[in-house]
C-alpha positions in Angstrom: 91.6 98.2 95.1 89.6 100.6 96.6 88.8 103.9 94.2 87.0 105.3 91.2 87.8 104.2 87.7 86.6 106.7 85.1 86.7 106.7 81.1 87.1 109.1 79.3 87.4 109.6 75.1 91.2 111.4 74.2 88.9 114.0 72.5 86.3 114.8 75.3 89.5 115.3 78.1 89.5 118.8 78.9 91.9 118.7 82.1 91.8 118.5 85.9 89.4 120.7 88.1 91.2 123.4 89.9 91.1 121.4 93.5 93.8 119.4 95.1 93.7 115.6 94.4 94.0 114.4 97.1 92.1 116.8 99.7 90.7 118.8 97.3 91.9 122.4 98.6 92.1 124.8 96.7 94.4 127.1 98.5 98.4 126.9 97.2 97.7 124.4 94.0 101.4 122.6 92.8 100.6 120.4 89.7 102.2 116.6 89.9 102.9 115.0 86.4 100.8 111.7 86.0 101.6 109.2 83.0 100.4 106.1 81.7 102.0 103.4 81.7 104.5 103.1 78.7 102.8 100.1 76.1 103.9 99.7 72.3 100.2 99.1 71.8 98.9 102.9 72.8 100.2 106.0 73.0 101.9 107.6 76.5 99.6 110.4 77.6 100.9 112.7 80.3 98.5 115.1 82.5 99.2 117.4 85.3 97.2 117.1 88.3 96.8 119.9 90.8 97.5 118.6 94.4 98.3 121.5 97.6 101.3 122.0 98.2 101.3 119.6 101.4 99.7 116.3 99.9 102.6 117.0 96.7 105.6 116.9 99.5 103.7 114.4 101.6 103.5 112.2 98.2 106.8 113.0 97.2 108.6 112.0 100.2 106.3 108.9 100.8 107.3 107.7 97.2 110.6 108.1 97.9 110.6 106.1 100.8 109.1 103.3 99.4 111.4 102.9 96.7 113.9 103.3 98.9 112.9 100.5 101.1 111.8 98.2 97.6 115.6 98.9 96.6 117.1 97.1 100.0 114.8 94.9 100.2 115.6 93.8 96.5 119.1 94.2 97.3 119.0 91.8 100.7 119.7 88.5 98.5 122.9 89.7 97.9 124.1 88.6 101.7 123.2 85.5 101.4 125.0 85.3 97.6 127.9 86.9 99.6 127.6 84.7 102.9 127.3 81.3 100.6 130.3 82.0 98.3 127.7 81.7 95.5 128.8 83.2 91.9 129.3 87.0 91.2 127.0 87.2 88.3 124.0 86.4 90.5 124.9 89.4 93.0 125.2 91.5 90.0 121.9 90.3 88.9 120.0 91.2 92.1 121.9 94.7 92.2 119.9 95.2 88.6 116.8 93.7 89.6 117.1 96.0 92.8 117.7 99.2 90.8 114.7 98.3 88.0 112.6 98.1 91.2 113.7 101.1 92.8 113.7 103.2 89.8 111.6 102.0 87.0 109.0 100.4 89.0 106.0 102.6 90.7 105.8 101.2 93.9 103.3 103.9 95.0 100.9 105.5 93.4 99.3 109.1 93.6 95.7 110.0 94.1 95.2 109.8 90.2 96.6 107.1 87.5 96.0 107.3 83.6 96.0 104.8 81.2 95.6 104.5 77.7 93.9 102.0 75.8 93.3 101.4 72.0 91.1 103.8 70.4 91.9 107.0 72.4 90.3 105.8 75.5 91.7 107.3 78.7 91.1 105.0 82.3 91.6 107.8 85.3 91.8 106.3 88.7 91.0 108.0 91.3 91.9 107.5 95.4 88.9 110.5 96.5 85.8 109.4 95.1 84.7 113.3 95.3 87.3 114.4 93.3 86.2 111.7 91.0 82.8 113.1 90.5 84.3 116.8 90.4 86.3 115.6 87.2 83.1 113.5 86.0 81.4 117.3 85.9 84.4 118.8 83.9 84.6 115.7 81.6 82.2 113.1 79.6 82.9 109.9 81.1 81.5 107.1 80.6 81.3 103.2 81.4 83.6 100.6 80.0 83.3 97.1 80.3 86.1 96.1 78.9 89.1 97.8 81.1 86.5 97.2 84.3 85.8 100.9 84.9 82.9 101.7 87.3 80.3 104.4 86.8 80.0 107.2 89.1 
């Protein structure tokens, strides 16, 4: 996967820089919520990241396109349950399976991700390598072997 993997410690995170994500305008900033992933074994962290107002609808829209298309897709076995006379709990299956795709899945992801990992560690993501430096400045990141981050 193509991108920049930062770390950074929970206690040395002091934000996003002031430039869109994704482009890295700074004219007409819109902040996008970002969480981690939701694990029993760390706490959920949630950041908002400043993308222009054009990458935030182009991003929007694009996500919900996806999951659109990831719902009928998941949703396409039920013509063959209904074309083979095969039982209704199996259409009802795929019609869940469909709407945990569509809704609680993340088919796409924005420019930035976040994770947590044990000991306060936060793993950013990033899609621009630039804005990945930019945030590098503003934060103290560092290498981590063990969740395969990369150094700047």
């Amino acid at each position: 996967m193509p991108g920049t993997k930062l770390v950074v410690q929970y206690g040395d995170y002091h934000g996003f820089p002031e430039f869109c994500a994704a482009c890295l305008s700074t004219a007409d900033l819109d902040h996008t919520e970002v969480r981690s992933p939701f694990s029993f074994a760390s706490q959920r962290f949630v950041a908002m990241v400043p993308m222009c107002r054009h990458c935030a609808t182009h991003f929007r829209w694009t996500t919900r396109a996806v999951r659109l298309a990831a719902f009928l897709v998941a949703l396409a076995p039920i013509y063959w349950i209904e074309r083979y006379q095969l039982p209704r709990n199996w259409r009802d299956f795929f019609v869940f399976v469909a709407a945990v795709v569509a809704y609680v899945g993340d088919p796409l992801k924005g420019p930035v991700r976040v994770n947590t990992k044990h000991g306060g560690r936060l793993v950013f993501w990033f899609s621009n390598h630039d804005y990945a430096r930019l945030f590098e400045v503003q934060n103290q990141c560092s290498y981590d072997s063990a969740s395969n981050a990369t150094v700047l």
